[in-house]
C-alpha positions in Angstrom: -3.5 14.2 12.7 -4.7 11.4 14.6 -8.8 10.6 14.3 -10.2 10.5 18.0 -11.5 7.3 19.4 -15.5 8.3 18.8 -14.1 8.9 15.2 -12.3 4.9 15.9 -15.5 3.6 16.7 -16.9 4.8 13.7 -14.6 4.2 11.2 -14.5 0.0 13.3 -18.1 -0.2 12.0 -18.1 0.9 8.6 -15.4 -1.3 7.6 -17.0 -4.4 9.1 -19.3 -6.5 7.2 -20.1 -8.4 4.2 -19.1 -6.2 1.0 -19.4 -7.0 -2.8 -18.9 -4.9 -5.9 -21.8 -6.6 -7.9 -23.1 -2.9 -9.2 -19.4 -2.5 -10.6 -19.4 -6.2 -12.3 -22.3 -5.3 -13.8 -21.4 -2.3 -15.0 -18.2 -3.3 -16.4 -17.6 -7.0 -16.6 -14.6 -6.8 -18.7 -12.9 -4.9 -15.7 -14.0 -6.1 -12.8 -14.8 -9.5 -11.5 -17.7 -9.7 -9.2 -16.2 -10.2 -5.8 -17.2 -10.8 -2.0 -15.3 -9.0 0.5 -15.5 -10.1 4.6 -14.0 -7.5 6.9 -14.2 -9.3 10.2 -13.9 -7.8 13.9 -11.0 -10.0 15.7 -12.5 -9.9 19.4 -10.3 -8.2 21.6 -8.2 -6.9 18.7 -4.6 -7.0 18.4 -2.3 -5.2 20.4 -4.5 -3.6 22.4 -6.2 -2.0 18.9 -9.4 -2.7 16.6 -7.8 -5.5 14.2 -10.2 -6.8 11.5 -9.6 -10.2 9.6 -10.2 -9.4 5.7 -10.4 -12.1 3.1 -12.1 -12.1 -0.3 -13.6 -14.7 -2.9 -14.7 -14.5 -6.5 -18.9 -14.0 -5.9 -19.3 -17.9 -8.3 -16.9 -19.2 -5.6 -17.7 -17.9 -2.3 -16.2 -21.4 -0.5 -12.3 -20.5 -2.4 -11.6 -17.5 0.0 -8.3 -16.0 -0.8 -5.8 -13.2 0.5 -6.0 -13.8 4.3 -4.8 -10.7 6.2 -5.5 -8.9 9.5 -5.3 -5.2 9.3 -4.8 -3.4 12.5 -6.1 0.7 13.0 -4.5 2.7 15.2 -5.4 6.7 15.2 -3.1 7.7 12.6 -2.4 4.6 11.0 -2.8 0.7 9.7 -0.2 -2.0 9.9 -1.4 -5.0 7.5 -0.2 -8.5 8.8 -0.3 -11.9 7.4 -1.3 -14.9 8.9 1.1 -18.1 9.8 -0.8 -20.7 8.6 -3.1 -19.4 6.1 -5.4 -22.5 5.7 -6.2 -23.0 9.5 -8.2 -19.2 8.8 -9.7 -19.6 5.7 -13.2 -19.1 5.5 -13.6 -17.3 8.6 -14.5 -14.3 6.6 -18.4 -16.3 6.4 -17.5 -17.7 9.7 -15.9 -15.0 12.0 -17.2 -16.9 15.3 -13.6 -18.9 14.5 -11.3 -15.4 15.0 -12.0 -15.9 18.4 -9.6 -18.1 18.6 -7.1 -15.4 16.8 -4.0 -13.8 18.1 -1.3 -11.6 17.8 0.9 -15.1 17.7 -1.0 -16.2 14.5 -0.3 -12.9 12.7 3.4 -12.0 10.8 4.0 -8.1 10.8 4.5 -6.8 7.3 6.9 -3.9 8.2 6.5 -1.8 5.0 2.6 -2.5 4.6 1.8 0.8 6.7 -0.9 3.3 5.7 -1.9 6.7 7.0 -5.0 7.1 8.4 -6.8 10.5 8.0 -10.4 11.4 7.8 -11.6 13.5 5.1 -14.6 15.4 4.7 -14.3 17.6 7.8 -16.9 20.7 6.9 -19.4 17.6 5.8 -21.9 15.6 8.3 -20.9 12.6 5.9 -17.4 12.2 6.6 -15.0 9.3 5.1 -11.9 7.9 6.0 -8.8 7.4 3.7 -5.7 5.5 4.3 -3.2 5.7 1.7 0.6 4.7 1.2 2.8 5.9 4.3 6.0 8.0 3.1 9.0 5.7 2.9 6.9 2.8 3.3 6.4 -0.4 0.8 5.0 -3.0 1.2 6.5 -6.3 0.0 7.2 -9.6 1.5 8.4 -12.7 0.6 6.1 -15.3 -0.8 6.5 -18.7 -1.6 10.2 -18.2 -2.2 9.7 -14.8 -4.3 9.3 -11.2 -3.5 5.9 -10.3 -4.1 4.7 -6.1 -3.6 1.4 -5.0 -3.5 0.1 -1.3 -3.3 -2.7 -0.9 -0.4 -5.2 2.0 0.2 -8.7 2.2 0.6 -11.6 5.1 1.2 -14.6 4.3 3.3 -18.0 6.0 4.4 -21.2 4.5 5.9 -22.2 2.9 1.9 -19.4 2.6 0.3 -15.6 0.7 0.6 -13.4 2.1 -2.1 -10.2 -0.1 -2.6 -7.2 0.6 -4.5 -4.6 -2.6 -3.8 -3.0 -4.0 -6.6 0.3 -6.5 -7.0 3.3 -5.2 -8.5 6.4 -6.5 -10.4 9.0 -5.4 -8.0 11.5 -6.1 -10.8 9.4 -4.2 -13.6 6.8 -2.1 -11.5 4.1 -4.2 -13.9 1.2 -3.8 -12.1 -0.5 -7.9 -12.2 -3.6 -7.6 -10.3 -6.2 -6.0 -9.0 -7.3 -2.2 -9.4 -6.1 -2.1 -13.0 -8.6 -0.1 -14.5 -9.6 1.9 -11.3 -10.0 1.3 -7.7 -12.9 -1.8 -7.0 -16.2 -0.4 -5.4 -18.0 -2.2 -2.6 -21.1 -1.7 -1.1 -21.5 -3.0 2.7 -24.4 -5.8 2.4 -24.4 -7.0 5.8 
């Protein structure tokens, strides 16, 4: 079922912003590395969609941004991109007045990096949003001359950015990063 574009709207402005998982670090720093999070608002979008520019950086580092990426919503999904020269975009995360400059022509499709979109919560006045693995989808690419797989999803409300990607082995299904232990918890900062 496809969320409605007042539900769009909202959904666009919880997932912008600054977000870290400094509570989480804390809690457990043997899990989970304190990390900033930039979810960015490409002006004019992509395709005619809400697109949002998404990079990340360990919280000691904030200047080494890594994992560039653009993820596109439409109503009833999200198609993940990456971006064709990597280094001309990094650090716009901190700096988003540069995605101005961003366009469809910068971005490479993923084809099997798809999610569906659904909101959950309906019966609550505090709804959240959930996009999780598309049937028949997966997402891997090639990356510097290797296949490289990574497992995407994420939960959002008005507080709170639950995320769930990890890379994968394709050859052993070893999972090599990210949510090892559990999915990584951000709270939206600014």
């Amino acid at each position: 079922m496809s969320i409605s574009t007042k539900e769009m709207t909202q959904l666009g402005d919880w997932l912008t912003g600054w977000f870290d998982n400094r509570t989480q670090a804390l809690a457990e720093p043997a899990w989970y590395v304190h990390l900033w999070l930039w979810q960015r608002l490409i002006p004019g979008g992509i395709q005619g969609q809400p697109a949002l520019f998404i990079e990340q950086a360990s919280a000691l580092t904030p200047a080494q941004a890594y994992r560039p990426r653009v993820m596109v919503l439409f109503p009833d999904q999200v198609q993940y991109y990456s971006c064709r020269e990597p280094q001309k975009w990094r650090g716009s995360g901190a700096q988003p007045e540069r995605l101005t400059r961003l366009t469809a022509e910068d971005l490479i499709p993923l084809p099997g990096c798809v999610l569906q979109l659904r909101r959950c919560n309906y019966l609550e006045t505090n709804p959240e949003y959930e996009a999780s693995p598309a049937p028949g989808y997966r997402c891997e690419f090639a990356y510097n001359g290797q296949t490289r797989r990574v497992e995407l999803g994420w939960r959002v409300n008005a507080q709170t950015l639950t995320i769930y990607d990890r890379g994968v082995d394709p050859s052993t299904g070893q999972v090599l990063w990210g949510a090892l232990m559990g999915p990584y918890v951000f709270h939206k900062r600014a």
